[in-house]
C-alpha angles and dihedrals in degrees: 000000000000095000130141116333094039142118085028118098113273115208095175145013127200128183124207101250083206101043108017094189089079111086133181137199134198116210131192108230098011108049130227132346132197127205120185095180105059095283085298084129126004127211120197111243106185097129090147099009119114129214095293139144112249104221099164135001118203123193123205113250096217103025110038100183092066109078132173126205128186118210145193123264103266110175102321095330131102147097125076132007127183126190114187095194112056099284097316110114121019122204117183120235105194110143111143092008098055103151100009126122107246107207106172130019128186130181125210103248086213109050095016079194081083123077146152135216123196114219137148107324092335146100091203105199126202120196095181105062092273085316089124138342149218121214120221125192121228097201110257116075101193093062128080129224102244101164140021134201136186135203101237088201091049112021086187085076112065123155125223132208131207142186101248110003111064128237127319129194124212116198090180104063080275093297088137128002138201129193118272106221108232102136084253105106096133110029121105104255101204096176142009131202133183130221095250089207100036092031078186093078125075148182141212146197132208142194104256076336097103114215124315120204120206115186090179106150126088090171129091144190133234119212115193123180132185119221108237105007109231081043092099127281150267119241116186128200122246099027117221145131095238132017130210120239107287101013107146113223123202114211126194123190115213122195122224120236102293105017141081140227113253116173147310125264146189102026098010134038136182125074096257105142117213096033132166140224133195118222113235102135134355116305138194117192136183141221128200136196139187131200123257112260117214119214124205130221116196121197129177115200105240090029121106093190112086113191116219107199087330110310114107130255131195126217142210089238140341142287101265123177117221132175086002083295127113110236120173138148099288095194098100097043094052084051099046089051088059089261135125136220131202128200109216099193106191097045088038078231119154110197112198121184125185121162115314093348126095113190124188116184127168125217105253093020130111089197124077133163129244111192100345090319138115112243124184099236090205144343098249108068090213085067099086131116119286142185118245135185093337078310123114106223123195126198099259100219107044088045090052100038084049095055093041099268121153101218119194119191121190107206083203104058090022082230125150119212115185124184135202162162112252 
């Protein structure tokens, strides 16, 4: 393919990371060209731009349609351009830069408001999408800044080439830097690129110097996220910002009031809670979380047919009321609500366990235990468990309320509605 812009001289390609059949090219001489076909045809886009040399582009990760180019120093122009429309209009955004050749530029992938030019001696950093900058040295004067890299896990921590000093790494945002030891001090380092899986390992190329590979940090970061967010959260032991090679952390996923806890995702699966993982690169994790869904029992007095979410169930005897109180056979709804329920003949004793509750009542007796503790059953000591009929009948109230069941009765219909968490 030898279309537009060629044959003129391309310092720089970018690549929509939406539509990546957009396409854009920095020249040196001739500006800026846009291909929306896959550079099967260009078409120049410098509304705004002046006669500058194109050294770098830079799209916004999130946001494509906003680009950013750096130029070489033509008459009194320079620095910085933006277009927030695909090329078609340029606006220069040069405070603090204004004049100078801007030979690299990075965005942070994760607040694209941030971003970093390289120029003569300076990381310049922008915190307002190019609005205004702040210079920072990197400590030698005589170099240029020819290419920029960001770790896409911690966008604190950027590298910077030059043409005749090597690579530095900043931890802070470049706010200070310090020299890389590759052996390449004073090479030309012409790009830079970082392992998008193992950001501690990067590459570098120089100028009849080949690539150079650093795999410097030992050191990695643990991402956690909740899903969604107000779902619970994710506490880590032990707690840190980085973790050294081979560091185990425990995780612990914690619901938040009214939702469970449903699995892991991303490098980790399964729903084991606490888990481990051992660090031996950078990780991001998941938790997610569910809501809590409620399920509904419906009873009639008189009615031997219960409804469970709305399929029926029929049961040993009905509903009956004695002494103002509800009594019926409890056994189905301890089962429905994922409970079981024991007849101890010779004591008269009926044992019902459900989650965390053990109940204990005696037929005849106003006093049952819950967990290994007497409870009054009523107040009024006629209300106790009987035997009717060859059935063994509970006081419905005190039973559901005990087992952390919400019971509703309407005096109108005579109907029960009990609701709970399976």
């Amino acid at each position: 393919m030898n279309t537009a812009p060629a044959p003129l001289d391309v310092s720089s390609l970018a690549i929509d990371p939406k539509a990546p059949t957009i396409l854009y090219a920095g020249t040196w001489y001739d500006g800026v060209f846009r291909s929306v076909n896959r550079g099967a045809t260009w078409t120049a886009v410098n509304t705004g731009l002046p006669p500058v040399d194109v050294w770098c582009l830079a799209i916004d990760p999130l946001t494509p349609t906003t680009l950013y180019v750096g130029t070489w120093i033509v008459g009194t122009q320079g620095g910085v351009f933006r277009s927030t429309d695909s090329g078609g209009h340029w606006t220069a955004v040069n405070t603090g830069i204004t004049g100078m050749t801007v030979y690299s530029l990075a965005i942070d992938p994760l607040t694209p408001s941030t971003l970093y030019a390289g120029t003569n001696g300076y990381v310049c950093r922008s915190t307002d999408s190019g609005a205004t900058w702040m210079l920072v040295s990197i400590g030698r004067s005589y170099v240029s800044v020819t290419s920029l890299a960001i770790d896409s896990f911690t966008p604190s921590t950027l590298y910077a080439g030059t043409d005749s000093g090597g690579v530095f790494r900043s931890t802070d945002s470049g706010a200070t830097w310090t020299v890389v030891k590759l052996g390449i001090t004073s090479r030309d380092v012409t790009s830079l690129a970082i392992d998008p899986k193992t950001p501690s390992i990067l590459y570098a190329g120089t100028q009849s110097g080949g690539v150079f590979r650093y795999g410097a940090a030992s050191f990695y970061v643990l991402t956690t996220t909740a899903s969604p967010s107000a779902g619970g959260s994710v506490r880590r032991s032990p707690k840190a910002a980085t973790y050294a090679a081979g560091t185990v952390v425990t995780l612990t996923a914690t619901p938040a009031t009214g939702y469970t806890f449903t699995g892991w995702s991303r490098v980790l699966s399964g729903t084991k809670n606490p888990v481990t993982v051992m660090m031996d690169a950078n990780k991001k994790l998941t938790a997610s979380f569910a809501k809590k869904v409620k399920s509904v029992i419906q009873l009639k007095i008189g009615s031997r047919t219960m409804y469970v979410d709305g399929s029926p169930v029929v049961l040993e005897a009905a509903p009956i009321i004695l002494n103002s109180r509800t009594l019926l056979p409890i056994r189905a709804i301890v089962e429905a609500t994922g409970g079981t329920i024991a007849w101890e003949a010779s004591t008269r004793k009926v044992t019902i366990v459900r989650k965390d509750k053990t109940l204990e009542l005696w037929i005849g007796r106003n006093v049952a235990t819950l967990n290994g503790k007497s409870v009054n059953i009523d107040s009024d000591p006629k209300v106790v468990p009987i035997i009717m009929s060859g059935r063994t009948l509970l006081p419905l109230r005190f039973v559901a309320e005990a087992l952390a069941l919400d019971v509703q009765w309407n005096a109108t219909t005579q109907a029960i509605t009990i609701t709970y968490t399976p």
